[in-house]
N, C-alpha and C positions, 0 to 999 in steps of 0.2 A: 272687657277682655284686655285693652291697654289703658288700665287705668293709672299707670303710674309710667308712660310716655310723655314728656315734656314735650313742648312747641321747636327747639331747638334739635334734636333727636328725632322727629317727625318730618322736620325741613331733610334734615340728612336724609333720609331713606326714600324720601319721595327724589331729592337729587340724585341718589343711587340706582334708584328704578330708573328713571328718566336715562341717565348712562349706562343701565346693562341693558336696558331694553329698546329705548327708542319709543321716542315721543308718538310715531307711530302704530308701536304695537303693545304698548303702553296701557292702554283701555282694554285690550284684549284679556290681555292677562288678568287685572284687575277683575272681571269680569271670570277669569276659570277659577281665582281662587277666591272668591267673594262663593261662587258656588260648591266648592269643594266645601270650605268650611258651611253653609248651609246643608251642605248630608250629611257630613261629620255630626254636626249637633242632630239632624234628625232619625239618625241610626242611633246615638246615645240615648235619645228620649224615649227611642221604641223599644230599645232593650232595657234599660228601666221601665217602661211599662210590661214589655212581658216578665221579668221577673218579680214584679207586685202583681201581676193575675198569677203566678207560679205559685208565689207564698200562702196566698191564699186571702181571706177575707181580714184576716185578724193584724195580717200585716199593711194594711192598705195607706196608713199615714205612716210607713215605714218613709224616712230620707236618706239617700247615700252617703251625704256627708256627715251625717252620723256616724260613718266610719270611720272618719278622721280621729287619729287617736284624741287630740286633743280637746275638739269638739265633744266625743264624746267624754274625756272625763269630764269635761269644764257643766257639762249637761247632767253629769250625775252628780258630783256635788254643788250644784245649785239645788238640786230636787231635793226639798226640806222633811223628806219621808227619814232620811238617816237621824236628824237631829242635831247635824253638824252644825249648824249656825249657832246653837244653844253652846255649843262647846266652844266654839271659834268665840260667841260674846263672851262666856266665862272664862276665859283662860285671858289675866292677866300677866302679859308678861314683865313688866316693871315691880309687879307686886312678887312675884316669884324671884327675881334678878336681885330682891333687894331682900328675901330670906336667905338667901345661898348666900350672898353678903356676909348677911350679921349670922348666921352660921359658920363662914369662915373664919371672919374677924373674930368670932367668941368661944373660939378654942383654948380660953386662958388654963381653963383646968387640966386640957390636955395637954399644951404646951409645958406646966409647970409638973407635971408627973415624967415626961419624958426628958432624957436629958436632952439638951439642946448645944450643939457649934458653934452658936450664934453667942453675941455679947449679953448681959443682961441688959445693956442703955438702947440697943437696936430693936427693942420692944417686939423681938420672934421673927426678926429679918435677918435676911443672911447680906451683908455687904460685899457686891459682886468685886469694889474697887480695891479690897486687900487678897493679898495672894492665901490660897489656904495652905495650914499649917502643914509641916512635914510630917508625916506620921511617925512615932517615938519608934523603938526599937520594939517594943512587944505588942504594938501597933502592926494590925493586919491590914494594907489598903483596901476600898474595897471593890468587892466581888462584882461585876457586871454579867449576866448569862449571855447575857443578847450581844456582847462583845463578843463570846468566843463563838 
């Protein structure tokens, strides 16, 4: 329950109690909430047990924390009945990273069909370090929708 309590943190709070309560009524208390939290858990446990005699027979290895959202996706895809693992091993993704590559890079024939801005020596790059040209007089600049 206080598993991530440090030794420094636990001196503080036992000093705390010690100063709000007094050393001697100190054990008392200890002693109400040592059993508060013992019905706490045993009212939890009995009402999980009544609603696994409610669900019926079929639910009976039903766990709560299977509610956890996370828990439960993390539980469904572990379970090899989807096939997912077949997909997760197939699916390279370096091998895919490195078609979209040479698919982009090897637009030569599209590049050379389309006229191009760019110089012939910048090999289909646009050179972000020169300013772009002024548009001529029968030069329409252009159109952005998502601008207006």
């Amino acid at each position: 329950m206080f598993n991530d309590i440090g030794p420094l943190e636990l001196v503080t709070i036992v000093v705390l109690a010690v100063l709000v309560f007094g050393p001697d009524k100190l054990p008392k208390v200890i002693q109400d909430v040592t059993r508060t939290i013992r019905k706490i858990r045993e009212f939890s446990e009995s009402a999980k047990q009544d609603i696994r005699t409610e669900l019926g027979p079929e639910f009976k290895d039903f766990e709560f924390e299977d509610l956890n959202p996370k828990t439960f996706i993390r539980k469904q895809l572990d379970n090899d009945d989807l096939g997912l693992k077949e997909i997760r091993n197939g699916f390279d993704l370096k091998k895919e990273m490195a078609e979209v590559t040479d698919a982009v890079n090897s637009r030569d024939g599209d590049a050379s069909s389309a006229p191009s801005s760019s110089s012939p020596s910048s090999g289909g790059r646009i050179d972000m370090t020169k300013k772009p040209e002024a548009p001529g007089d029968d030069e329409r600049p252009p159109f952005d929708a998502d601008a207006t």
